[in-house]
Short mmCIF file of the C-alpha atoms (twelve columns), coordinates in Angstrom:
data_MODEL
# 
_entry.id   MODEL 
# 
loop_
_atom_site.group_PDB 
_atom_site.id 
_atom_site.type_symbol 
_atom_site.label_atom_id 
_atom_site.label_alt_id 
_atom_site.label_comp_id 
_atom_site.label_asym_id 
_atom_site.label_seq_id 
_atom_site.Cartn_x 
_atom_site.Cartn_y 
_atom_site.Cartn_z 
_atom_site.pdbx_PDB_model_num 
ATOM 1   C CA . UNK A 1   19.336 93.990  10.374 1 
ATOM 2   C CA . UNK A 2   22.752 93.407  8.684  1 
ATOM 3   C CA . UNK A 3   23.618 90.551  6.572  1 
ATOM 4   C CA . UNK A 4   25.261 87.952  8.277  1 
ATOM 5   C CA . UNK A 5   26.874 86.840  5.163  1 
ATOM 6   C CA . UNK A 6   28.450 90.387  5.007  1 
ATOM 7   C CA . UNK A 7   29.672 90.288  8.225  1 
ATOM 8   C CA . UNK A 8   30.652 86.699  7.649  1 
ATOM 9   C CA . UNK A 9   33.000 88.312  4.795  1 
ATOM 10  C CA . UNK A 10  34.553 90.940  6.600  1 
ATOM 11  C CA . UNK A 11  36.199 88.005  8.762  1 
ATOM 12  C CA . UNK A 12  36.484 85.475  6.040  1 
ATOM 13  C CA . UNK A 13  37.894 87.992  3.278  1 
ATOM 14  C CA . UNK A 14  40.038 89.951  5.818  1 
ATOM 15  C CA . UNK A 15  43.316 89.090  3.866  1 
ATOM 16  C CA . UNK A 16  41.588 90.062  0.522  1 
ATOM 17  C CA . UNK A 17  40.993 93.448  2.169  1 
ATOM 18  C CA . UNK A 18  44.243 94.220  3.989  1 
ATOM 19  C CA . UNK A 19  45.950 93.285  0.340  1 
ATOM 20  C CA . UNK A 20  43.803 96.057  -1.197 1 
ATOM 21  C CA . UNK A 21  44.522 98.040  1.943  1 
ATOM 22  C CA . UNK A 22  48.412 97.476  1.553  1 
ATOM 23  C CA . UNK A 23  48.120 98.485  -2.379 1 
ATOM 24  C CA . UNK A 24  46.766 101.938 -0.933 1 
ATOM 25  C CA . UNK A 25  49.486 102.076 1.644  1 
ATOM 26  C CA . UNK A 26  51.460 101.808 -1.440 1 
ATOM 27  C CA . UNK A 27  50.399 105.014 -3.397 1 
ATOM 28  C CA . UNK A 28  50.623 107.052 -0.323 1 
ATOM 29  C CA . UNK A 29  53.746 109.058 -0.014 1 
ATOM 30  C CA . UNK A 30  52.583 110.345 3.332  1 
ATOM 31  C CA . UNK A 31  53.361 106.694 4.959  1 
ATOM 32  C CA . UNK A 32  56.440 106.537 4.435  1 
ATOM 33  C CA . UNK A 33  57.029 104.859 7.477  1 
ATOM 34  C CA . UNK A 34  54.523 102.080 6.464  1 
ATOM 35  C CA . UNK A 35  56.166 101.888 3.099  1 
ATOM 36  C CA . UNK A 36  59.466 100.170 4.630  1 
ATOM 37  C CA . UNK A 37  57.962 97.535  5.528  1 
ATOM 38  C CA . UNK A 38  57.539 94.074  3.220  1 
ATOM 39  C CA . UNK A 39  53.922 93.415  1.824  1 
ATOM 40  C CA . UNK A 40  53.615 90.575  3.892  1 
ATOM 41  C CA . UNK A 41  54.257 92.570  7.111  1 
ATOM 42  C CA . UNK A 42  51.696 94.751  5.691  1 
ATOM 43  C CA . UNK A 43  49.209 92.749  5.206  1 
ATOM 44  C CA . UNK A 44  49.444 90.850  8.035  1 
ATOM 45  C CA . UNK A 45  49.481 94.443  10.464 1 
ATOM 46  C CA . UNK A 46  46.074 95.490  9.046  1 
ATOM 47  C CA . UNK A 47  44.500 92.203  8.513  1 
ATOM 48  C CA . UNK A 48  42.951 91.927  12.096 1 
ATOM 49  C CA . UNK A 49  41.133 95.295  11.703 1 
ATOM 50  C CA . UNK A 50  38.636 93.373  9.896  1 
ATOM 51  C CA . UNK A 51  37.522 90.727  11.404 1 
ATOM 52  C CA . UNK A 52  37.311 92.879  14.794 1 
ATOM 53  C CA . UNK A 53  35.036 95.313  12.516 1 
ATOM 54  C CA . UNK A 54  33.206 92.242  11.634 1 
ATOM 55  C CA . UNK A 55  32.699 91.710  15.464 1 
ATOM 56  C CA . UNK A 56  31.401 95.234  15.800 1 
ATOM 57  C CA . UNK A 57  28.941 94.731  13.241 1 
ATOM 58  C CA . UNK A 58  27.560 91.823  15.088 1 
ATOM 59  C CA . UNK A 59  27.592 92.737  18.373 1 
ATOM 60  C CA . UNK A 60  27.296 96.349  18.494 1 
ATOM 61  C CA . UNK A 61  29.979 98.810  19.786 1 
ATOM 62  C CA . UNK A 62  32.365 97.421  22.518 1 
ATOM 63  C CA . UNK A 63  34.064 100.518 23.832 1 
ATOM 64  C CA . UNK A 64  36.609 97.262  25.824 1 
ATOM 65  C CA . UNK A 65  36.762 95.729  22.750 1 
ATOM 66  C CA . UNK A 66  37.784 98.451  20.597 1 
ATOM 67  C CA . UNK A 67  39.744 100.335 23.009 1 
ATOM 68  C CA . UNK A 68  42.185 97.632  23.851 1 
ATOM 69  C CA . UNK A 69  42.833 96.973  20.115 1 
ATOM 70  C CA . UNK A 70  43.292 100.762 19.005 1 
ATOM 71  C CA . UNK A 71  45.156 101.884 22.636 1 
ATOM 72  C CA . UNK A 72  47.562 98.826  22.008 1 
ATOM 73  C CA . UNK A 73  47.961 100.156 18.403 1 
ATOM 74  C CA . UNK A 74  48.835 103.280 19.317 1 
ATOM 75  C CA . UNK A 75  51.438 102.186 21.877 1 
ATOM 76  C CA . UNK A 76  53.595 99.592  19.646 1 
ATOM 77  C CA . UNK A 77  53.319 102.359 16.742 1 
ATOM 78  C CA . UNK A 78  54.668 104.615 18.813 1 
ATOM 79  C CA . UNK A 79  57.348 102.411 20.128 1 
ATOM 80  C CA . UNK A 80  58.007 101.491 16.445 1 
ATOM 81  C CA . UNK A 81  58.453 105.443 15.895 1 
ATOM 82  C CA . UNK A 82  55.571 105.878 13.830 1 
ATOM 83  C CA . UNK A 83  53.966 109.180 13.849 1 
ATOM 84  C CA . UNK A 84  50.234 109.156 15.039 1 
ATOM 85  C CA . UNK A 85  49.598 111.081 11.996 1 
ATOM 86  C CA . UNK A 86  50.742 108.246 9.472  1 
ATOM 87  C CA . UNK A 87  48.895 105.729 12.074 1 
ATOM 88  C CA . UNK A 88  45.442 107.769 11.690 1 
ATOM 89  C CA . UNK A 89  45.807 108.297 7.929  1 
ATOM 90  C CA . UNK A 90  46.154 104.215 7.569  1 
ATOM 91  C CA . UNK A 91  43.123 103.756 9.805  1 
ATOM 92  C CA . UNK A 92  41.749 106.180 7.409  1 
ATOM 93  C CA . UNK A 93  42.405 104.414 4.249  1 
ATOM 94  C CA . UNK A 94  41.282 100.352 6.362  1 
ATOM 95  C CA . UNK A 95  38.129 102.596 6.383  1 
ATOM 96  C CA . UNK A 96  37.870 103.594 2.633  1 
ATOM 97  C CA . UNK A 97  38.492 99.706  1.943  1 
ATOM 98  C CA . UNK A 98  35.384 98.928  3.420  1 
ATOM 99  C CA . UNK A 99  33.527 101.642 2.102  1 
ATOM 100 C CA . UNK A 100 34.642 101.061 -1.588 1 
ATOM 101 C CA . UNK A 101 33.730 96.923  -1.081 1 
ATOM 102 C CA . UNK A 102 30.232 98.382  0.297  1 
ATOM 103 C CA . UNK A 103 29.598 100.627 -2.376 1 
ATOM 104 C CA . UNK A 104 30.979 98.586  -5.351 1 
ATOM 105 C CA . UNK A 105 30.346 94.484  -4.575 1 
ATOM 106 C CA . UNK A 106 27.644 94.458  -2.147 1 
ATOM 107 C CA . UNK A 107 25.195 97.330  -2.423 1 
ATOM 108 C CA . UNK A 108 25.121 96.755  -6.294 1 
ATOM 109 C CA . UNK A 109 23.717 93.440  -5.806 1 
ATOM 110 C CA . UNK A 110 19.609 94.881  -4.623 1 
ATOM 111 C CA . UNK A 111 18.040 97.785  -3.791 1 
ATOM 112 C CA . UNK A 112 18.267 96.247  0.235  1 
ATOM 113 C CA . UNK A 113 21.553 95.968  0.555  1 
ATOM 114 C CA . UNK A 114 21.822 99.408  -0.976 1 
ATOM 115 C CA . UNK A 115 20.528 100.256 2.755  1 
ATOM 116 C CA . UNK A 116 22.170 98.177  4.579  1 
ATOM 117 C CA . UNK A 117 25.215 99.341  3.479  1 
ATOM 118 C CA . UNK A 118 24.179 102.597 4.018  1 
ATOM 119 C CA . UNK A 119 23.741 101.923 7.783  1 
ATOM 120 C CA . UNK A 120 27.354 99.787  7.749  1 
ATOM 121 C CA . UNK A 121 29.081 103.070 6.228  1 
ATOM 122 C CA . UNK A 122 27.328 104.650 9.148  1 
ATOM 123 C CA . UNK A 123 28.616 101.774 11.585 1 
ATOM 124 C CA . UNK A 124 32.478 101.677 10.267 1 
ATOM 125 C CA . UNK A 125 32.010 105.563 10.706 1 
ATOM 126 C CA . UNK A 126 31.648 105.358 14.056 1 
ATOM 127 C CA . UNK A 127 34.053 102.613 14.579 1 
ATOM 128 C CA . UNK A 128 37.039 104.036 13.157 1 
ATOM 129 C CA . UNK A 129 36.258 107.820 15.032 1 
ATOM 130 C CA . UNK A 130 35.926 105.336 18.091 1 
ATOM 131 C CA . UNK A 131 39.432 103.482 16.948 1 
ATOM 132 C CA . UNK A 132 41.037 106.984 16.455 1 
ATOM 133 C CA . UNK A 133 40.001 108.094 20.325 1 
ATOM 134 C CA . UNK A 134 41.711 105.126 21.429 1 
ATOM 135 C CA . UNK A 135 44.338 105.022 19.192 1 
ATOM 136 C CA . UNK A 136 46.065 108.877 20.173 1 
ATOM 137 C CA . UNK A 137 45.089 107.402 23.946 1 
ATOM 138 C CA . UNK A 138 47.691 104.814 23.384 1 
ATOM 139 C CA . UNK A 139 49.961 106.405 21.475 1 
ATOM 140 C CA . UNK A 140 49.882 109.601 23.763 1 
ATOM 141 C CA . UNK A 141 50.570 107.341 26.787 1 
ATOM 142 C CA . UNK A 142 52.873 105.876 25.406 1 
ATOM 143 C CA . UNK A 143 54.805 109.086 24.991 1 
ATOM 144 C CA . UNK A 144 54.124 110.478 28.004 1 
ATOM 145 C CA . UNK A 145 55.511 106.780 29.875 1 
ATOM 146 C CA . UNK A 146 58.433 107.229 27.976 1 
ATOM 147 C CA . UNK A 147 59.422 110.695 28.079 1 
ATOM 148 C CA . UNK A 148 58.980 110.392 32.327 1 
ATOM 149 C CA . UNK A 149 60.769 106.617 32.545 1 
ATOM 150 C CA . UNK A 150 63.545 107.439 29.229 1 
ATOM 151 C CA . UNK A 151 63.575 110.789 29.562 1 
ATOM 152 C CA . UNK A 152 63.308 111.706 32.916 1 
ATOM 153 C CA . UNK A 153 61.252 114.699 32.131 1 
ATOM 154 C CA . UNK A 154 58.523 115.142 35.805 1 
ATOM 155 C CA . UNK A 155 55.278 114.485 36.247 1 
ATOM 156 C CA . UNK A 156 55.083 118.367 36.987 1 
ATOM 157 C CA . UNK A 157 56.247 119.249 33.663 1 
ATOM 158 C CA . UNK A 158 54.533 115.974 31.480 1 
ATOM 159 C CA . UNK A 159 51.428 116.453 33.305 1 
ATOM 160 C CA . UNK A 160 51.019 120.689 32.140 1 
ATOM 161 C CA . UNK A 161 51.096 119.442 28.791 1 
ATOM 162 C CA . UNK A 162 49.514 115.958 28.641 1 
ATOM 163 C CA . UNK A 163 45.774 116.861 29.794 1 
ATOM 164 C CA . UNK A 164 44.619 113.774 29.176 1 
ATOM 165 C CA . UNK A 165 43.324 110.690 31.610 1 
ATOM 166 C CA . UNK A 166 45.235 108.165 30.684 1 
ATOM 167 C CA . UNK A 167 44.295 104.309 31.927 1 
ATOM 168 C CA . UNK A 168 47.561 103.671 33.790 1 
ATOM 169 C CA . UNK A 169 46.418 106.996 36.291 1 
ATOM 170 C CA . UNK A 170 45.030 106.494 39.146 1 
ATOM 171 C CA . UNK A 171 42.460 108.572 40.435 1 
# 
């Protein structure tokens, strides 16, 4: 059982966490594409990760739930020309601002919430490998829709390299 004050926190501190979030956006040279935007855009990007995480926590995994939020991700960052790289590396890094607030304000606190954030390092684990699926899903599709509407490349040719199912197919 989980702490419904944590999970309470991850929704009611979610602006607390995407400013620590958008400080380590900030030390990472690799993001350079993150790094032109203002710290208010910033913060307000990765803000809804949270409380959606929060959500998970409560309810349990929601592949519908997390799939529309990481597919539609991955689609406007590709349309804003991010590369899925960057995208996955700041997924990576919402991740570690969880983990660090687990390991350093709650789990201090008793040996019980010691374990229970043991099993919510576990849970935002499996979220975010769940968020990255869905994430390249979108962003792949997103390529692929452009390159055959922009581009004009075929089907034949998109489809030999694009071996994915993506949700616009039909089968």
């Amino acid at each position: 059982m989980i702490d419904h004050k944590l999970i309470d926190n991850f929704t009611l501190l979610s602006k607390d966490f995407a400013v620590k979030w958008k400080n380590m956006v900030r030390k990472t040279p690799q993001l350079s594409h993150y790094n032109t935007m203002d710290d208010n855009a910033l913060i307000e990007l990765n803000a809804p990760f949270y409380p959606l995480f929060a959500k998970t926590l409560d309810r349990g995994l929601d592949r519908n739930l997390i799939g529309n939020f990481f597919a539609s991700m991955g689609k406007v960052r590709m349309e804003e020309g991010y590369p899925i790289s960057e995208v996955i590396y700041a997924l990576t890094l919402a991740e570690k601002v969880i983990i660090e607030y687990l390991m350093t304000e709650f789990a201090p606190e008793s040996t019980t919430k010691m374990y229970q954030s043991m099993g919510v390092i576990t849970k935002i684990s499996e979220f975010c490998l769940m968020g990255c699926f869905y994430l390249t899903k979108g962003y792949l599709e997103a390529v692929y829709t452009k390159m055959n509407i922009n581009d004009r490349v075929s089907e034949e040719l998109l489809k030999r390299y694009f071996k994915d199912d993506f949700f616009f197919k039909q089968e």
